[in-house]
N, C-alpha and C positions, 0 to 999 in steps of 0.2 A: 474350050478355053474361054470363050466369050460369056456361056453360063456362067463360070467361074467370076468373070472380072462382075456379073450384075451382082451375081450374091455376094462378092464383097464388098459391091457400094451399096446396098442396100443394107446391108449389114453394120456398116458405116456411119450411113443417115440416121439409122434406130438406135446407136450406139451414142451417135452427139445430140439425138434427139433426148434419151432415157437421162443424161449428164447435162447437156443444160437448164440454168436457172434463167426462167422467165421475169422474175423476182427482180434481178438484174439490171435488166433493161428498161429504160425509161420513157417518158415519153415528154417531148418540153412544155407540153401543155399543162401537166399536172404535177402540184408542188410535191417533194420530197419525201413530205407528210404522207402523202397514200400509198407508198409503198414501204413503210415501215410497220404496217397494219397498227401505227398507233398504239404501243404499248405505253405501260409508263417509264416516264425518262426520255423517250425517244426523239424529245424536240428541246432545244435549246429557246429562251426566250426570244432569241431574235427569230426564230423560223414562226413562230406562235402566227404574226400576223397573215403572211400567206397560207399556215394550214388553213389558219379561219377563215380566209378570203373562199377558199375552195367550201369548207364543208357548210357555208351561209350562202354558197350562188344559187341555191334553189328556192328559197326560201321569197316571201313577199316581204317580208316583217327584218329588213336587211340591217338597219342599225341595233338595234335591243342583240340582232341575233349574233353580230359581230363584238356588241361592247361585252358579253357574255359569255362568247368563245374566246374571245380573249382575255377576259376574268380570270378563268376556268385551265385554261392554257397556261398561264404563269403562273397556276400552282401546281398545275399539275404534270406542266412540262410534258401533253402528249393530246392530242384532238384525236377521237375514233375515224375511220377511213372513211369515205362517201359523205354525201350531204345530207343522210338521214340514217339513224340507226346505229348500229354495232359498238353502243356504247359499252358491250363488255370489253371489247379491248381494252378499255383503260378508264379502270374503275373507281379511281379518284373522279375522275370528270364524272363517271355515272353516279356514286355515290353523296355528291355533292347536292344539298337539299335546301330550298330555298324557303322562309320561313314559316309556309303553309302546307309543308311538307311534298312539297312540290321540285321537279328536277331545275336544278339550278343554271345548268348548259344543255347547250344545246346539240 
């Protein structure tokens, strides 16, 4: 009887483990913005200023980087997740060219 009750909470655990969404869960430290992996669309204007808050904390070069991600954000209504990279998320912001044929955001 006792084998019984482990293998059905084990069973159990891997059952709510395989069905939960990590995706879900948040954490209060980080804006909104990195967990919708940044598609297009995905930010409203008002949210534009805290994603870019987040994806320019790394950076040295903090105003250019911020007046840019926020350019870049109200047309395009979505910042790529992390503070560097995965600008295919969302390909307005990547495909946006600054006039030396150079990337426009950041």
């Amino acid at each position: 009887m006792m084998k019984l009750i482990v293998v059905l909470t084990v069973f159990s655990l891997l059952f709510a483990i395989q069905f939960s969404n990590a995706d879900e869960l948040e954490s209060p430290s980080e804006p909104l913005a990195i967990h919708m992996k940044g598609g297009p669309g995905s930010l409203t204007p008002e949210e534009c200023p805290k994603a870019c808050d987040f994806r320019c904390s790394a950076t040295s070069h903090q105003k250019p980087c911020l007046f840019y991600c926020n350019l870049c954000c109200k047309k395009c209504l979505c910042v790529p997740s992390g503070t560097y990279g995965n600008k295919e998320e969302c390909p307005c912001y990547n495909n946006w060219k600054n006039k030396d044929g150079g990337p426009k955001c950041p």
